[in-house]
C-alpha positions, 0 to 999 in steps of 0.5 A, a space after each residue: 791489338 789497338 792498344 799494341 798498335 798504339 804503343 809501337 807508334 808512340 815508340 817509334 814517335 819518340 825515336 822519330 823526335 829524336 832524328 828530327 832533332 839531329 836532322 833540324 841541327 843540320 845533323 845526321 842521325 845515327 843509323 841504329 836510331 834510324 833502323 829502329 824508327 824504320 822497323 817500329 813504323 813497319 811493325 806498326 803498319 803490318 799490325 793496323 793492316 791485320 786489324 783491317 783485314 779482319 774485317 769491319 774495321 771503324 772509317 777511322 782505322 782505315 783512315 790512320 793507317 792511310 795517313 801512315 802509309 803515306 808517312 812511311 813513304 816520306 821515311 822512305 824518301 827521307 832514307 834515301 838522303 840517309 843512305 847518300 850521307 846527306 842531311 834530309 831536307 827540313 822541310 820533308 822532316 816536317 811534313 812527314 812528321 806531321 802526317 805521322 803525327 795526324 796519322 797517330 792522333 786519328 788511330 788514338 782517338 779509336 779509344 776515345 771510341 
């Protein structure tokens, strides 16, 4: 389940990139963009929380999915400008991005394990 896991965060990483691009060009991004990126993120999440409820999960695990949480609320945050029709500030887009990405990196390094 790691490496699925791993996989959908990768995916939605690279439509996440995508937004960020339109967003730091004071751009809206496309909504069927940003939906995709929502639902990756979400069915990432639903997979790490399955791998802790079955127990004994590494510190790490815990610890990525926290950080992923904490990312989704940014997204949260960033939709809100969204679904107003204004461009999110850049400096959201940034630091949820980089708690994504720290999030990822701390749940990839469970292979390295």
């Amino acid at each position: 389940m790691l490496n699925y896991a791993i996989l959908i965060f990768a995916v939605a990483a690279l439509g996440g990139l995508f937004l960020a691009a339109h967003v730091l060009r004071d751009k809206l991004a496309p909504w069927a963009v940003s939906i995709l990126h929502a639902l990756l993120g979400a069915a990432g999440l639903v997979t790490l929380i399955l791998m802790v409820l079955q127990g004994a999960a590494p510190a790490r695990l815990t610890a990525a999915l926290g950080l992923l949480v904490i990312a989704a609320l940014g997204g949260f945050f960033l939709a809100s400008f969204h679904l107003r029709g204004k461009v999110a500030p850049k400096t959201v887009v940034i630091v949820h991005a980089g708690v994504a990405v720290v999030g990822f990196l701390t749940l990839a390094s469970l292979l390295l394990a």
